[in-house]
C-alpha distance (Angstrom), angle and dihedral (degrees) to the residues before:
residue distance angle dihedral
X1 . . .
X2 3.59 . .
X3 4.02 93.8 .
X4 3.93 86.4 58.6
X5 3.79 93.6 56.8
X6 3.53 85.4 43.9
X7 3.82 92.3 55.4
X8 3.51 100.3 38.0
X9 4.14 85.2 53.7
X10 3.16 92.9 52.3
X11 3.87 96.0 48.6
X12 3.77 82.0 47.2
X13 3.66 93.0 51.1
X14 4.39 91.2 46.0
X15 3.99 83.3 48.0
X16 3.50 93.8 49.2
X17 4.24 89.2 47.5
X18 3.14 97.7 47.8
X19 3.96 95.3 46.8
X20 3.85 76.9 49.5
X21 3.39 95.6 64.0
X22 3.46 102.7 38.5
X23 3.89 86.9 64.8
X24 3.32 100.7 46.2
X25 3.83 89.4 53.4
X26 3.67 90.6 50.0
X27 3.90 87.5 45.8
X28 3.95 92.2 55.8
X29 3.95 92.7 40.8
X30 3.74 83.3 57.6
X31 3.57 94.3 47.8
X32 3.83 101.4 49.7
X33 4.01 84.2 40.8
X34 4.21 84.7 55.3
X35 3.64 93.4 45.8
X36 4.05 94.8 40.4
X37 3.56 91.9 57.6
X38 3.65 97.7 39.3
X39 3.75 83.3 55.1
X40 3.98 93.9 45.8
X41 3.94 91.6 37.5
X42 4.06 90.1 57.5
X43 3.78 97.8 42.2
X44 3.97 83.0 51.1
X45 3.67 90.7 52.8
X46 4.12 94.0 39.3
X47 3.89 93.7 50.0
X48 3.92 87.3 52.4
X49 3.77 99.4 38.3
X50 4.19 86.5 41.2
X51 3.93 95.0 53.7
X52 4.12 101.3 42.2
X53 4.45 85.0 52.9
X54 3.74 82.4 35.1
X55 3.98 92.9 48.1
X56 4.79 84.3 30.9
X57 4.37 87.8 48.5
X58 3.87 91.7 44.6
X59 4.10 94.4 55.2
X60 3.97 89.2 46.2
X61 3.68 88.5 50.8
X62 3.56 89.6 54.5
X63 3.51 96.7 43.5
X64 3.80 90.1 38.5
X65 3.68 85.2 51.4
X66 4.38 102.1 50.0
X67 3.82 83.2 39.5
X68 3.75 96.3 59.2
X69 3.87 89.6 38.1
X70 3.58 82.6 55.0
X71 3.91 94.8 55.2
X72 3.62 93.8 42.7
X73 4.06 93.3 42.6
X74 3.51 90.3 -122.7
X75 3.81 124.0 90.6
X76 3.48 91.5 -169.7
X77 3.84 97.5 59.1
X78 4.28 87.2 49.3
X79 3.81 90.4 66.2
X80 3.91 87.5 36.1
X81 3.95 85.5 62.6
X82 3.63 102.0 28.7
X83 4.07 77.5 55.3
X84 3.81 93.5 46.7
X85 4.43 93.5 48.5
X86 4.07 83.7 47.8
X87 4.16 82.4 52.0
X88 3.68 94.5 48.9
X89 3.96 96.0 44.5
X90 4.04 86.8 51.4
X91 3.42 84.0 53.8
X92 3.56 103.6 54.7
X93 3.49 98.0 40.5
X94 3.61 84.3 64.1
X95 3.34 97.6 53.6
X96 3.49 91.8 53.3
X97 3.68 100.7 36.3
X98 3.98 88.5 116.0
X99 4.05 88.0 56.3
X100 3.74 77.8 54.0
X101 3.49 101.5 47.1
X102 3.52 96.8 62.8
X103 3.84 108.1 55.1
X104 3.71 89.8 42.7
X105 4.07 93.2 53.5
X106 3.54 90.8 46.1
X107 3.74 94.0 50.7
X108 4.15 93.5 53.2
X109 3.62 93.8 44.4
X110 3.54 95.1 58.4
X111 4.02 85.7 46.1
X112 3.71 90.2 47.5
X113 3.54 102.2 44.1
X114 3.92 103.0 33.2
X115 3.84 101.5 116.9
């Protein structure tokens, strides 16, 4: 008698295991699906974003560019400094890139890890 409820807890207890298991694989499939398509989903939205203000900062340029040229009576000196400020911003962003670094780490671990 006491060997049968022993047996049928421990088929209870393998049941219960393996049920377990099969959840918490599901569970983690789910995750890594979540965080794939977060991931996917905002370099989707970057790439399109990043190429219209790409596309928007390179006709400013230009105009930025002849319209300086214009001032200065030379065209070729308005690209020259339009080139130069483009030079100097590079620059400082990488001088500050650790400034930068921060924020921007903070901001995907909260989006990676938020359960």
């Amino acid at each position: 008698m006491a060997l049968e409820e022993l047996k049928e807890n421990l088929s209870d207890i393998d049941k219960d295991m393996r049920s377990y298991l099969e959840n918490t694989e599901k569970y983690y499939k789910l995750h890594v699906f979540k965080i794939l398509m977060r991931s996917i989903s905002g370099m989707v939205k970057l790439l399109l974003i990043g190429s219209i203000a790409l596309l928007a900062l390179f006709i400013l340029s230009f105009g930025m560019a002849y319209g300086m040229g214009l001032w200065l009576e030379n065209t070729f000196l308005g690209f020259v400094s339009v080139g130069i400020i483009y030079v100097l911003l590079g620059w400082l962003l990488y001088l500050f890139r650790d400034r930068l670094d921060r924020p921007i780490l903070k901001k995907f671990s909260a989006y990676y890890f938020d359960d």
